[in-house]
C-alpha positions in Angstrom: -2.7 -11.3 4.3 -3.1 -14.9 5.5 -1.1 -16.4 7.9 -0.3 -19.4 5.7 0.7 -16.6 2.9 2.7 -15.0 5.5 4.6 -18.2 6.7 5.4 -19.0 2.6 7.0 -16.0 1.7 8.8 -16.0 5.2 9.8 -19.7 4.3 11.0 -18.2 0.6 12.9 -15.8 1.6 15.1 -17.6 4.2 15.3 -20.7 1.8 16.7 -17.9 -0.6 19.0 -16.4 1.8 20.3 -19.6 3.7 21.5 -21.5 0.1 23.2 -17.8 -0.5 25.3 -18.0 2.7 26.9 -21.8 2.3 30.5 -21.3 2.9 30.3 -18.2 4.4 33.4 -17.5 6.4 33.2 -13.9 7.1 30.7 -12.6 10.0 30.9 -9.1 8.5 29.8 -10.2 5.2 26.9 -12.3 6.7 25.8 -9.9 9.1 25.1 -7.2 6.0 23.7 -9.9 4.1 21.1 -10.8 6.9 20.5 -7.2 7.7 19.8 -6.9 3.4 17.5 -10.0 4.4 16.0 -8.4 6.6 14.9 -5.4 5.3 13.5 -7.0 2.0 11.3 -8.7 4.1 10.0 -5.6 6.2 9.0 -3.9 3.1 7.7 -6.3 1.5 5.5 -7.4 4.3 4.4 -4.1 5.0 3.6 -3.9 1.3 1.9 -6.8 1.4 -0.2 -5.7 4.4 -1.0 -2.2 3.3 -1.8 -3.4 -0.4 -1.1 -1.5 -4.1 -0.3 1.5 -4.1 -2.9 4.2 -5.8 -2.0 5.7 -8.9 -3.0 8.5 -8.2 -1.9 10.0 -4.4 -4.4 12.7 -4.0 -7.3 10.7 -4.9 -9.5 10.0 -1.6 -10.0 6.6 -0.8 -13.0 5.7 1.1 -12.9 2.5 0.9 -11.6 1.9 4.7 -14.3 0.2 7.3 -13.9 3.1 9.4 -14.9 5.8 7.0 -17.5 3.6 5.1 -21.1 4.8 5.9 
């Protein structure tokens, strides 16, 4: 992952999240919302880093630098 791909989903997902919380009066309800916000972008950023996942799990990948011959 890029850094400018990085900084436009970062920029996404707030966008998405600040339009959600205009008006918000209660702190309870914003603080779940921005913990919610929070960990939607953790796993998708470590989804995004890591890559697709293989459809089948017991097959060996050697496609990693440190393995390759």
């Amino acid at each position: 992952m890029k850094k400018e791909e990085f900084l436009a989903f970062a920029s996404m997902e707030y966008d998405q999240w600040a339009s959600s919380q205009e008006g918000q009066t209660d702190a309870h309800e914003f603080e779940r919302s921005f913990s919610e916000l929070m960990e939607r972008f953790s796993n998708r950023l470590f989804q995004l880093s890591v890559g697709p996942i293989p459809s089948d799990r017991r097959k060996k990948n050697d496609s990693h630098p440190v393995w390759a011959d």
